[in-house]
C-alpha positions in Angstrom: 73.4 133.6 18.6 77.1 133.9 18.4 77.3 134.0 14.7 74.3 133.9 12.2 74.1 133.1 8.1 72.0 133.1 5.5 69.0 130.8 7.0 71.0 129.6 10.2 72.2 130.8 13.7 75.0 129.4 15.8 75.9 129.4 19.7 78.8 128.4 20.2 80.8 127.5 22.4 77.8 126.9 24.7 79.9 124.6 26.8 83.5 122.7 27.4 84.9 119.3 28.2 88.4 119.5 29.6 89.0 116.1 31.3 90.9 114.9 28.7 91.3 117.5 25.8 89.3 120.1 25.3 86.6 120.3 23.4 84.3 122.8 22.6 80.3 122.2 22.2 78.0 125.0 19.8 74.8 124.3 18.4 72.6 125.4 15.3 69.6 126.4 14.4 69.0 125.5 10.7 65.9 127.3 8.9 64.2 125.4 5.8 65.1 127.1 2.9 66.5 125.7 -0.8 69.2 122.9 -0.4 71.7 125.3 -1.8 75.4 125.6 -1.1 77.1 128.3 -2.5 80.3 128.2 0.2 82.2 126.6 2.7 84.0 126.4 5.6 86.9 123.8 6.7 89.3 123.4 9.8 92.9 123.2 9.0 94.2 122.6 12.5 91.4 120.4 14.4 88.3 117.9 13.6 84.9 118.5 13.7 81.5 116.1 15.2 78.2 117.4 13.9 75.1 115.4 15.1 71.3 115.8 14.2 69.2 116.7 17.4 65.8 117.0 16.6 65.3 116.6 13.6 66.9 115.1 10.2 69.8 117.1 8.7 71.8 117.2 5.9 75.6 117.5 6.0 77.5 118.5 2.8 81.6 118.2 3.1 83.5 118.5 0.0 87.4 117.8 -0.7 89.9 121.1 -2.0 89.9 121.8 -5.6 93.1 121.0 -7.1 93.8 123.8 -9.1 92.6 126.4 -6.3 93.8 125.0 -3.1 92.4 127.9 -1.1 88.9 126.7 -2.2 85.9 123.5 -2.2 85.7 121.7 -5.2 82.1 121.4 -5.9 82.3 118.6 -7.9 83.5 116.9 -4.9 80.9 117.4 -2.9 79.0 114.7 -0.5 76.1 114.6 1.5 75.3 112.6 4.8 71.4 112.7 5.7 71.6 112.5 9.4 68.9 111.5 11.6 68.3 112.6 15.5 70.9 110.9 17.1 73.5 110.4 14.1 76.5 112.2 13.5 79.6 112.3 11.1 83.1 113.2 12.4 84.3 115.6 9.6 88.6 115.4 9.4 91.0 118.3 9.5 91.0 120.2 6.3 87.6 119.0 5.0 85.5 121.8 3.2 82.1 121.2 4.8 79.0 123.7 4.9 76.2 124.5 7.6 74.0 121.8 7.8 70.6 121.9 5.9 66.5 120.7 7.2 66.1 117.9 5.6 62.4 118.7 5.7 60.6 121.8 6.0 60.8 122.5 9.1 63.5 124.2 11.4 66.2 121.6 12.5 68.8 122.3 15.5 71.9 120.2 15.7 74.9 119.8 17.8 78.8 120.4 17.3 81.9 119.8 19.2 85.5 121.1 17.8 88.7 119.9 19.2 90.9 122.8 20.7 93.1 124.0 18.2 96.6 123.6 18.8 98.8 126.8 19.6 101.1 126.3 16.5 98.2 125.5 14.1 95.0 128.1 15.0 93.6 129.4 12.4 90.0 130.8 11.9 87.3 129.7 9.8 86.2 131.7 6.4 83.8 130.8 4.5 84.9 130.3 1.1 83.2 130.1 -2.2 83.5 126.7 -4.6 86.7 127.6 -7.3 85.0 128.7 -10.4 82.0 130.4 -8.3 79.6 127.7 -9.0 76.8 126.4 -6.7 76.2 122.5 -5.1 71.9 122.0 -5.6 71.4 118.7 -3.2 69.0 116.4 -3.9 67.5 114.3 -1.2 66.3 110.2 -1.8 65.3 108.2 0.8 65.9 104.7 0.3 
């Protein structure tokens, strides 16, 4: 892996479509472990397209805090349970975490980032929620 976390590992870019813009493709391996999110990451100058492979995943985004605009808001928070084959297009700026297993077993999904323009790169950090709480997700099938 190119970069690695607390229960996940990411290559990335594993590949690259130029024809039009480019874009940049990674994927994740997501280990099952407590639907916990503690910090997140967000991209100021491009979108982001995470999709589920193999198996379900679960995609927490969250808006900026208002008083702490460096920062998630954790009361903010939203989750997308994505099955193989469904994505969600996260926009620029939006606060969003690695995706979690859904189940309790390892889960790989896909990503492709838009090249970031020259006057707006920035790179990721991961950033704690303002206030330094925690997000517990709860998952309900209906």
């Amino acid at each position: 892996p190119d970069l690695s976390g607390d229960g996940w590992a990411c290559w990335y870019p594993v590949g690259e479509l130029r024809d039009i813009a480019p874009l940049s493709i990674g994927l994740v391996r997501t280990d099952p472990r407590p639907l916990l999110v503690e910090a997140m990451e967000r991209h100021l100058d491009r979108e982001e397209w995470v999709y589920a492979l193999d198996r379900p995943v679960i995609q927490a985004v969250a808006q900026t805090a208002p008083a702490t605009p460096d920062r998630p808001d954790a009361q903010s928070v939203t989750a997308f349970l994505l099955e193989p084959g469904q994505g969600v297009v996260m926009a620029r700026g939006i606060w969003h975490s690695p995706a979690l297993p859904a189940g309790d077993q390892e889960a790989t999904y896909g990503f492709v980032l838009g090249q970031p323009r020259q006057d707006e790169a920035q790179e990721a950090s991961w950033e704690p929620f303002a206030g330094g709480e925690c997000v517990v997700l709860e998952t309900t099938r209906v």
